[in-house]
N, C-alpha and C positions, 0 to 999 in steps of 0.2 A: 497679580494683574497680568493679562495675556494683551497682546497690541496686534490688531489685525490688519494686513494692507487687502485692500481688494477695489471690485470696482464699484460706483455710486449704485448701482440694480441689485448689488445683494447686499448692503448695508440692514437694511429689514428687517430681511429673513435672521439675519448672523445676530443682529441687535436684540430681534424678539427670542429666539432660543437662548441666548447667552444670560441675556434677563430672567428667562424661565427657568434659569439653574444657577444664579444669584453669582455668577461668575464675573469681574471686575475686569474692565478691557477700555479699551482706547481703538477708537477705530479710523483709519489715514487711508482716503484714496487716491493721494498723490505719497512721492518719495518725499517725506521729509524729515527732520532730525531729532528721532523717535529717543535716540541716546542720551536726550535731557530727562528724560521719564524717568523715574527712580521706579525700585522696587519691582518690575518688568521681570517675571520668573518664563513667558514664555512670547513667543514669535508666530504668524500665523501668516503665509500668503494665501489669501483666498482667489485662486484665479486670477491676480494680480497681474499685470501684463510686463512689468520692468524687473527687469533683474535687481534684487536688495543686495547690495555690497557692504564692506565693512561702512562705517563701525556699527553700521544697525544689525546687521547680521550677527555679531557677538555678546551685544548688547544684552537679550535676555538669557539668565542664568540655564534656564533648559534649553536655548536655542532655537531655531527657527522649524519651522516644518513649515512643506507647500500640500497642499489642497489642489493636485491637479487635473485638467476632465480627461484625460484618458491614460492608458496602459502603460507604464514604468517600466521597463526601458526602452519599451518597442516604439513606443509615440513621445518624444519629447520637441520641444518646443511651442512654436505658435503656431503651427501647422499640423497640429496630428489630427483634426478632423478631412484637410482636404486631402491629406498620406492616405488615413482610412478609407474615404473613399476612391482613390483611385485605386488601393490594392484591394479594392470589394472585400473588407474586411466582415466576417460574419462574428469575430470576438472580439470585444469590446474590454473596457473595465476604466474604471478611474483610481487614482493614485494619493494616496498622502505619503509623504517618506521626507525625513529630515532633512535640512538644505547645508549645502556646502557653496565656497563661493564657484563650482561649476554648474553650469545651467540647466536644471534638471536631473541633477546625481545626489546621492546621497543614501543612504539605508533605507530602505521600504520598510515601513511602519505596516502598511494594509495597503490591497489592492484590491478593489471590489470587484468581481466579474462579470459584465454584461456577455449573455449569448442572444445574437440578434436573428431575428427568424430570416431577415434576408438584408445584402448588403445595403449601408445608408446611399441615397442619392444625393442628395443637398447636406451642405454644414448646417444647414439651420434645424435641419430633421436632428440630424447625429448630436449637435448642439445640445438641445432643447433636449434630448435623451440624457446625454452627461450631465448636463447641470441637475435634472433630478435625480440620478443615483450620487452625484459629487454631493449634494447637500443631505443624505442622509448617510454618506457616509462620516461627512462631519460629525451628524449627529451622534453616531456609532460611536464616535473614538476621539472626539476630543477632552471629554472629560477624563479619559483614560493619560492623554497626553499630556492634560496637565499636572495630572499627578505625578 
């Protein structure tokens, strides 16, 4: 069983693919205390906005991985679209890589590369670009993760 935290807009999409590949999961869009769960082989932040601390971070046997919208190590935090756009960034990418309890570190798994034909103006533009390469990179490589 894999446990997803993320937020209430991509519950859906996570729920209809997870289903389409008979994968067993629990899905929290708030923190809560996911360490009553038995059986929990894997961890998932989908875009999640609060930092996971112990004891849910240990909790599952392969450990947690984030699901982040942009480039590892250059963009971290809550901010790395309005970062992108002030440094008129033309390279892009989103991020999965294993979680540690510091915020946004951890081993990169994959990093998808977005090349943008010209710098984003708006978060909502750069946004709305991340979240559709972030969710097929899911698709890419979490089967891989949970094995």
């Amino acid at each position: 069983m894999i446990i997803v935290y993320t937020k209430p807009r991509h519950i859906s999409k996570i729920s209809k693919f997870l289903d389409s590949k008979n994968i067993n999961y629990e899905i929290f869009t708030k923190l809560e205390l996911s360490t009553s769960l038995k059986n929990v082989e894997l961890g998932v932040s989908y875009c999640f906005p609060q930092k996971i601390e112990e004891p849910e971070l240990s909790n599952p046997t392969k450990g947690f991985v984030n699901y982040h919208p942009g480039p590892l190590p250059e963009y971290k935090g809550p901010n790395e679209y309005q970062d992108a756009i002030t440094n008129k960034e033309i390279h892009w990418g989103v991020t999965v890589h294993q979680m540690t309890e510091e915020y946004d570190s951890g081993k990169i798994l994959k990093l998808k590369k977005i090349d943008l034909h010209e710098p984003p103006t708006s978060v909502e533009e750069l946004g709305a670009l991340s979240h559709y390469f972030l969710f097929q990179l899911f698709k890419e490589t979490i089967l891989d993760i949970c094995k």
